[in-house]
C-alpha positions in Angstrom: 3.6 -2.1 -11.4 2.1 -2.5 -14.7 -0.9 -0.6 -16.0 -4.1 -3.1 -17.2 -7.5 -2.8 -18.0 -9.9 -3.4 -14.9 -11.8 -5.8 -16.9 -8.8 -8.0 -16.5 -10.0 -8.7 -12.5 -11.4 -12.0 -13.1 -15.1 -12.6 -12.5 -15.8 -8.8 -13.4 -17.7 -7.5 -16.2 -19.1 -3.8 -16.6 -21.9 -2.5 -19.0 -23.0 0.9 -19.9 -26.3 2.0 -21.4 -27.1 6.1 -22.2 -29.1 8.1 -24.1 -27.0 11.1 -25.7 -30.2 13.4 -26.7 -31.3 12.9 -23.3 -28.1 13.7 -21.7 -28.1 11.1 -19.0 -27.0 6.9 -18.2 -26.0 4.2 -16.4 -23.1 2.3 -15.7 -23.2 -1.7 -14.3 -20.2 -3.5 -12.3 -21.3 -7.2 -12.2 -19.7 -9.9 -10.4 -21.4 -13.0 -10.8 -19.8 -15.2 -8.3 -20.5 -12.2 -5.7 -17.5 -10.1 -4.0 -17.2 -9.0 -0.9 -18.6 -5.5 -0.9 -17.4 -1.7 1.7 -19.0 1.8 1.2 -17.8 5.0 2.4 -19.9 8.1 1.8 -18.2 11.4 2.0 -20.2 14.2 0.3 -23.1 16.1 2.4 -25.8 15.0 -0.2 -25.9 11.6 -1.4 -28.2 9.9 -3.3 -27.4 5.5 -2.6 -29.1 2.0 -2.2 -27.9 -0.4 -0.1 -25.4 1.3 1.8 -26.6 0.2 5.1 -26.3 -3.4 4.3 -22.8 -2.3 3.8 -22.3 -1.8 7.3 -19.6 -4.7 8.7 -22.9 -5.0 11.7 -24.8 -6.1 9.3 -25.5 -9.9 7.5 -24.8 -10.0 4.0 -21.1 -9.5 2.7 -21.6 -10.3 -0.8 -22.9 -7.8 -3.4 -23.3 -8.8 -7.0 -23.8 -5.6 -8.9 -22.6 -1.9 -8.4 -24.8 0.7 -9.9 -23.9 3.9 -10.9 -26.2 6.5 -12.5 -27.4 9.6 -13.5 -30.8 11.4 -13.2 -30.4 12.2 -9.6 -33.0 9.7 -7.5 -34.7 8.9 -10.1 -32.1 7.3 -11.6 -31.9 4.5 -8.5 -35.1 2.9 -10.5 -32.2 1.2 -12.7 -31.4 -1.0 -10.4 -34.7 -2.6 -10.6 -33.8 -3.6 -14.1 -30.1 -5.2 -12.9 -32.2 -6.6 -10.4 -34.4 -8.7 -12.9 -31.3 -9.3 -15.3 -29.5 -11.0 -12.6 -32.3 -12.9 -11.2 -33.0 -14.2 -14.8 -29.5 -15.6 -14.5 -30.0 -16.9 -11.3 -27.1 -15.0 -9.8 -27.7 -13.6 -6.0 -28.7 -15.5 -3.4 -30.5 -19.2 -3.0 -33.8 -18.1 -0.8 -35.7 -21.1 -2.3 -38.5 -19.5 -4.8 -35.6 -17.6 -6.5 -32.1 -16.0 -6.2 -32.0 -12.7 -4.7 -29.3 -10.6 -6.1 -28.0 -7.5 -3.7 -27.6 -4.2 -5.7 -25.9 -1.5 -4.5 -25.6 1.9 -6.2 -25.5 5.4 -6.0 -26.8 8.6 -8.9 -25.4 11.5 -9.4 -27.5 15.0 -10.6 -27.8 14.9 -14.1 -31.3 16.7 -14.6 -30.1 20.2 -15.8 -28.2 19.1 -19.1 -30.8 17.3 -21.6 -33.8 16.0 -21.0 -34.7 16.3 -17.6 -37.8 14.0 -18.2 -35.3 11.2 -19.6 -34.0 9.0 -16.7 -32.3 5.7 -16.0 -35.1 3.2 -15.0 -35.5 0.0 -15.5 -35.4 -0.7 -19.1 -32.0 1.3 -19.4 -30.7 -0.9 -16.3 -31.6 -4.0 -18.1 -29.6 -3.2 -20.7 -26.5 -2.0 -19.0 -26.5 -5.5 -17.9 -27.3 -6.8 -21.3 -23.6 -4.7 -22.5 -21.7 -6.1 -20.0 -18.4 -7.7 -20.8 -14.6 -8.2 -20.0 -13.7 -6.0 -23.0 -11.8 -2.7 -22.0 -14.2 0.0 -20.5 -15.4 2.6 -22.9 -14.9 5.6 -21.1 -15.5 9.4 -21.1 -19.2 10.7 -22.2 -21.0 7.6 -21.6 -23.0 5.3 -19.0 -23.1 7.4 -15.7 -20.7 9.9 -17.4 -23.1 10.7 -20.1 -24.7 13.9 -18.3 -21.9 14.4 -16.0 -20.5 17.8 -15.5 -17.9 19.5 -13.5 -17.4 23.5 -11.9 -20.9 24.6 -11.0 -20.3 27.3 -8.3 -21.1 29.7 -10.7 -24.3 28.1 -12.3 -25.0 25.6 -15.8 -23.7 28.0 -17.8 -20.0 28.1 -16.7 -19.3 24.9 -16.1 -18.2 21.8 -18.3 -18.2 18.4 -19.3 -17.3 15.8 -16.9 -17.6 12.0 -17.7 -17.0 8.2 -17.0 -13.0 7.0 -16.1 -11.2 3.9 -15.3 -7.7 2.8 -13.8 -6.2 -0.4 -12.7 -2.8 -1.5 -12.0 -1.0 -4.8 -11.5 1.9 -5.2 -8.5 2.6 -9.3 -8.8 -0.9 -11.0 -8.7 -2.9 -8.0 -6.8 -5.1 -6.0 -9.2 -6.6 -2.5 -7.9 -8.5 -0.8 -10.3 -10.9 2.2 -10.1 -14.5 3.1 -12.3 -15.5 6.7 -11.3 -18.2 8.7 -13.0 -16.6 12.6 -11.9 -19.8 15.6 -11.5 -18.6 17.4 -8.7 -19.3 21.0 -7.7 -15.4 21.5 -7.7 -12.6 22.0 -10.6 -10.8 18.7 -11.9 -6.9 19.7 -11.3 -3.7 17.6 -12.5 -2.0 17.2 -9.4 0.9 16.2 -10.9 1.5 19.8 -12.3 -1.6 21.9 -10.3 -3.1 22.9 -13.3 -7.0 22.9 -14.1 -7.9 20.2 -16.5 -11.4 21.3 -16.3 -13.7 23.3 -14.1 -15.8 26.3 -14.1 -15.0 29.0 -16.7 -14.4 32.3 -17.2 -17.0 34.4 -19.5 -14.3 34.2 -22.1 -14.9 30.0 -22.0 -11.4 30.0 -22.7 -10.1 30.0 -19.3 -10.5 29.3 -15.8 -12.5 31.1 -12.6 -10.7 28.9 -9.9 -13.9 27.5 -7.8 -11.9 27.5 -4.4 -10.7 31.2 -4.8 -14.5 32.3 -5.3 -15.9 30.1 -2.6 -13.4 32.0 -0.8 -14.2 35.4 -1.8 -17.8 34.5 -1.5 -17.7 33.1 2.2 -20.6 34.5 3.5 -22.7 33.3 0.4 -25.1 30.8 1.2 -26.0 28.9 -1.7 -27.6 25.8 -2.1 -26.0 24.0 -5.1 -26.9 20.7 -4.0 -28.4 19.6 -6.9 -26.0 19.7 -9.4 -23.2 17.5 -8.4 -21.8 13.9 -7.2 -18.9 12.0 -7.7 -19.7 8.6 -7.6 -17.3 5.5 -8.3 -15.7 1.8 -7.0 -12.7 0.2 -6.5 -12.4 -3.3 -7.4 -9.9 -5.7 -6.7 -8.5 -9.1 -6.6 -7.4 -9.1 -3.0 -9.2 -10.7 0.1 -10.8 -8.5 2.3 -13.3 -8.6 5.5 -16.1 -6.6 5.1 -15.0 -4.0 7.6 -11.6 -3.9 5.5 -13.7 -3.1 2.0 -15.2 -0.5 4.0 -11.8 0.8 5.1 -10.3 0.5 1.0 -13.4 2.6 0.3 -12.1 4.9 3.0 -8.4 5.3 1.5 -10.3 6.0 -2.3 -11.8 9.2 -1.0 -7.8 10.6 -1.0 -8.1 10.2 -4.9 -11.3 12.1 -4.5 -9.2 15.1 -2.7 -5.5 15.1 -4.9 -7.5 15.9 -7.8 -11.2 17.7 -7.3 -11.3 21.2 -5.8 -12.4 21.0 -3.4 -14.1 17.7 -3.0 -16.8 16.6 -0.3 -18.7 19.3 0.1 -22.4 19.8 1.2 -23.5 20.3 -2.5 -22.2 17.0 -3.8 -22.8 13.1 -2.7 -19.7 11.7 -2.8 -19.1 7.9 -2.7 -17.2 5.1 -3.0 -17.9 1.6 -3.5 -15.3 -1.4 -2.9 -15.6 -4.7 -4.4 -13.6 -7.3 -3.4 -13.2 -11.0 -5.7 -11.1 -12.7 -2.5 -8.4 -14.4 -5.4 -5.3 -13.2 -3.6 -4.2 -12.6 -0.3 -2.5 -8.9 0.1 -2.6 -5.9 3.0 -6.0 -4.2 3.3 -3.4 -1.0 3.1 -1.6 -1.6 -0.1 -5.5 -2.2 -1.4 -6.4 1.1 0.2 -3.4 2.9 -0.9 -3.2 1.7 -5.0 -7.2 2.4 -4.5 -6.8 5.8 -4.2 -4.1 6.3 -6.9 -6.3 4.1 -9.4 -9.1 6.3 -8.4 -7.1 9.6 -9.0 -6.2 8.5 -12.5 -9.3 7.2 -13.1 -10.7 10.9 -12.1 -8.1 12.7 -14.5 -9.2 10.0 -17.1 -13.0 10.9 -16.6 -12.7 14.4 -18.1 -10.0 14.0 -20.4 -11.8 11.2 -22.2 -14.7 13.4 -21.9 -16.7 14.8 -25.6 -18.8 18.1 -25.6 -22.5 17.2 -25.6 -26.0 19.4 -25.1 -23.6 22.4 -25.8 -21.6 21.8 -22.6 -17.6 21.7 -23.5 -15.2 19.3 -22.9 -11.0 20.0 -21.8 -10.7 18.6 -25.6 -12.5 22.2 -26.3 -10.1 24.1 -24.2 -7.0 22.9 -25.2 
């Protein structure tokens, strides 16, 4: 199993567009042939488009862009502008008039680091699409990542920098590869060696609280924290898939979700998964579902460690 740069999944280009002063951005997966497209939706407050169509029930299968973005719902307006990119191209679907491109996406709560007046729309969209390429993923604090953060049980002020990851691995001809943008409510632990790579802080900023032992010590604390969190990310691959099996890939993700945020899924974040799928080579819908989720664990890890300090919120490159 070899280690390669998602890019390298042919017919797959991704584009990132931010605004650093403003603390917030977009990231665009763009498959211009179209890919067979799943969705599986974990946390208890998500923020998504085009999830239902999704749904194996339903008609369409192919998607053509995955958005991912900050500025909570706001932020979905940036699909508008992938919207128009793609129908300048004439990539979607053949309805007569014009092609219809179908968008799906999903934000994450970026509002309390930066501008909170400064969102993804359409313009910033546009130009996501606009910096799309096959060139290796710039990663860390940038795109969706930009105003991402991570260990927020105990407020803005003790929590730190999350960010914008990527994974991908090659067993024979299958590619899996992961694109995660990691702001969960939780702490972002190695679970190779159990130790906090980055979470919410002591006072001293120098170490760490530990967000599941104060959740527990604080059990009868109901706080609503909903707004400042979301980990939001895809899988894609080179594999042929159904529709119900990207759903089920999507599924098997979430466990890269669990080894490595602490904890993950809960009410106060929106977490989802995405699954693209370019149908080059035939493979098991479980060895998809199963390199999915470790490409999506590394590509968590990757998120913070790649991660800068920005709008005075530090980074695991501050703590170590």
């Amino acid at each position: 199993m070899q280690e390669i740069s998602i890019t390298a999944i042919e017919g797959i280009k991704i584009g990132h567009c931010q605004d650093l002063n403003a603390a917030t951005g977009c990231t665009v997966v763009i498959s211009e042939e179209g890919a067979i497209g799943g969705v599986d939706v974990r946390g208890g407050a998500p923020g998504t488009r085009e999830t239902d169509l999704l749904n194996p029930m339903n008609l369409v299968e192919e998607v053509h862009a995955i958005l991912l973005a900050g500025g909570s719902a706001f932020g979905l307006d940036a699909a508008a502008g992938v919207m128009e990119y793609l129908e300048e191209k004439k990539i979607g679907f053949d309805v007569g008039v014009t092609t219809v491109p179908i968008v799906a996406g999903a934000v994450l709560f970026d509002l309390t680091i930066g501008d909170p007046k400064t969102r993804p729309n359409k313009e910033m969209g546009y130009k996501a699409c606009e910096s799309a390429s096959s060139q290796p993923v710039i990663e860390g604090t940038v795109g969706a990542g930009t105003g991402a953060t991570v260990g927020k049980f105990l407020g803005a002020a003790s929590a730190m920098k999350g960010g914008l990851g990527t994974y991908c691995v090659k067993a024979g001809d299958l590619i899996v590869g992961a694109i995660v943008a990691v702001n969960c409510l939780g702490d972002v632990m190695d679970p190779k060696t159990g130790k906090i790579l980055a979470g919410a802080l002591k006072p001293d900023k120098k170490s760490f609280a530990n967000t599941e032992e104060i959740m527990l010590q604080q059990y009868s604390a109901k706080k609503n924290l909903f707004a400042g969190n979301t980990t939001i990310g895809a899988v894609i691959t080179n594999g042929k898939l159904t529709k119900s099996q990207a759903n089920k890939v999507a599924s098997m993700a979430h466990n890269g979700y669990a080894r490595t945020i602490r904890p993950a899924h809960t009410m106060m974040d929106g977490d989802t998964i995405f699954t693209l799928a370019t149908g080059r080579i035939e493979t098991d819908v479980s060895v998809v579902g199963l390199l999915g989720a470790k490409a999506m664990e590394e590509a968590v890890l990757r998120a913070v460690k790649k991660a800068t300090s920005l709008a005075g919120v530090s980074s695991c490159k501050d703590i170590e």
